[in-house]
PANU-42387 format. One record per residue (C-alpha): x, y, z; residue in three letters. Coordinates in nm, 2 decimals. Each point is the difference from the previous one (the first is absolute). Layout:
<nodes>
NODE  X  Y  Z  ALA
...
</nodes>
This chain:
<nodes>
NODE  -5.77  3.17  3.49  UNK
NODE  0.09  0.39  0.02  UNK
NODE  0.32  0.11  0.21  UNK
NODE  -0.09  0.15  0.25  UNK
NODE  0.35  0.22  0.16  UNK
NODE  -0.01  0.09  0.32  UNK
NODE  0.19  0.33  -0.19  UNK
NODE  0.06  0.14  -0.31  UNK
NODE  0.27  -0.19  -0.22  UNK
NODE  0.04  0.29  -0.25  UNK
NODE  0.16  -0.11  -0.35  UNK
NODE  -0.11  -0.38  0.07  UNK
NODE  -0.32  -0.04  -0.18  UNK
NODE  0.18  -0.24  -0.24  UNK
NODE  0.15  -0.22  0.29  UNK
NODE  -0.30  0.01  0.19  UNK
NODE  -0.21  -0.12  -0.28  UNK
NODE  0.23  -0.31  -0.05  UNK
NODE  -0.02  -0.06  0.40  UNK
NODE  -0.41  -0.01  -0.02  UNK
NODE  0.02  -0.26  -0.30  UNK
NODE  0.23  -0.21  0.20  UNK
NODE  -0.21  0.02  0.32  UNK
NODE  -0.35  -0.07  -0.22  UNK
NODE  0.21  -0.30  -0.20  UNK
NODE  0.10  -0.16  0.36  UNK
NODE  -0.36  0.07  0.09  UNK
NODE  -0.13  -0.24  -0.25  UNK
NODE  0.29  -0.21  0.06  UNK
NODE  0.25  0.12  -0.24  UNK
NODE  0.34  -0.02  0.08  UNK
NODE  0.24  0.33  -0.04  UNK
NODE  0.32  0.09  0.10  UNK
NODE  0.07  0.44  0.09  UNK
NODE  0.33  0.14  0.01  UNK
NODE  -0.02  0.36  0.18  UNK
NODE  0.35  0.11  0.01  UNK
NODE  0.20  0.30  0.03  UNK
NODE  0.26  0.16  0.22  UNK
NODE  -0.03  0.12  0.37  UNK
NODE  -0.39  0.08  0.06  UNK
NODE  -0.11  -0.08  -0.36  UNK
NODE  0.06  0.34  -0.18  UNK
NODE  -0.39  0.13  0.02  UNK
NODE  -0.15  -0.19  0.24  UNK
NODE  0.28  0.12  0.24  UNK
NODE  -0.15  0.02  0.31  UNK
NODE  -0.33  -0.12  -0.07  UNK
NODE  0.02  -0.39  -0.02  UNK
NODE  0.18  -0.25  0.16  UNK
NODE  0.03  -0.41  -0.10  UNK
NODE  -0.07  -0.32  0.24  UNK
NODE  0.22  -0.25  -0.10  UNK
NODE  0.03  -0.33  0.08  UNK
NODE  0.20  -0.36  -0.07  UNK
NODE  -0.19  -0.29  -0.06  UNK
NODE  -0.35  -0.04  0.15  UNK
NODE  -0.27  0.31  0.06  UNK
NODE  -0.33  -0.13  0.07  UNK
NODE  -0.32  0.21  0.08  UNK
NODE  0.04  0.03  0.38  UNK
NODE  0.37  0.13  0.01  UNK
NODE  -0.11  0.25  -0.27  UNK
NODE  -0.27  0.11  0.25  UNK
NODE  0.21  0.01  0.25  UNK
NODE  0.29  0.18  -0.14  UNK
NODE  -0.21  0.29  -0.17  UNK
NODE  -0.15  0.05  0.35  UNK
NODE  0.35  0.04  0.14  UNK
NODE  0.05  0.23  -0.30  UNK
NODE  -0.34  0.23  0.04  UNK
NODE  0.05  -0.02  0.39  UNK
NODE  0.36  0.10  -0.03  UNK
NODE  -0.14  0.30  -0.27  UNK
NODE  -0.20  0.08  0.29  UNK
NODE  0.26  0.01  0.31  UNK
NODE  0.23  0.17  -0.20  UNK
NODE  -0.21  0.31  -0.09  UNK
NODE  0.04  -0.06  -0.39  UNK
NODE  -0.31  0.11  -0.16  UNK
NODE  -0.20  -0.29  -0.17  UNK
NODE  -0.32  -0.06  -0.12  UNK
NODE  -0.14  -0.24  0.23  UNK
NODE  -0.20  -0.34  -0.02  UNK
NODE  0.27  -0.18  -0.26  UNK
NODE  -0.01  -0.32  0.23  UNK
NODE  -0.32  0.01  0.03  UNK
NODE  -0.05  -0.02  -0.39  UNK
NODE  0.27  -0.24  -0.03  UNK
NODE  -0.22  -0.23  0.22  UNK
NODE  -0.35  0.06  -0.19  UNK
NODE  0.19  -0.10  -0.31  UNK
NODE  0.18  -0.28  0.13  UNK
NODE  -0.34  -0.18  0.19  UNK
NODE  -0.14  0.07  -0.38  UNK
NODE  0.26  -0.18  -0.16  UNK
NODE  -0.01  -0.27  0.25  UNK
NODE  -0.38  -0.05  -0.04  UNK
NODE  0.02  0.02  -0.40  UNK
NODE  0.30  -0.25  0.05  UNK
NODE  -0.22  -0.25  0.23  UNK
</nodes>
């Protein structure tokens, strides 16, 4: 599984590469833990990525729905964003969910 950034990360190749063995691992059912941290906007990525955090229970459907808010809000706001992110999210989620069944 490639990442795929919606911009350049410049100087990350390192942490992204640890990020898309994490997201293959879960894939096959792997657990892993990822600790992105940093000071006010993450040094480098400043600007360019933001996190969705949660307590306790995030299932499929409130992930939909809350990167819809987020892409919809993208969109209202005039922030320029490469588009079609929830639309991917769902393709890979109805995958999972048929692989799963």
């Amino acid at each position: 599984m490639a990442a795929v950034p919606y911009l350049p990360l410049r100087g990350r190749d390192t942490h992204l590469a640890a990020l898309d063995r994490h997201l293959a691992g879960a894939a096959s059912g792997t657990s892993a833990v990822t600790i992105i941290e940093g000071g006010a906007g993450l040094g480098k990525t400043a600007g360019k990525v933001f996190r969705i955090g949660h307590l306790g229970d995030f299932n499929d459907l409130m992930l939909a729905g809350t990167l819809a808010g987020v892409e919809m809000g993208l969109e209202l706001a005039g922030i320029p964003h490469r588009k079609g992110g929830i639309n991917a999210a769902l393709d890979y989620l109805t995958e999972q969910g048929r692989a799963a069944a």
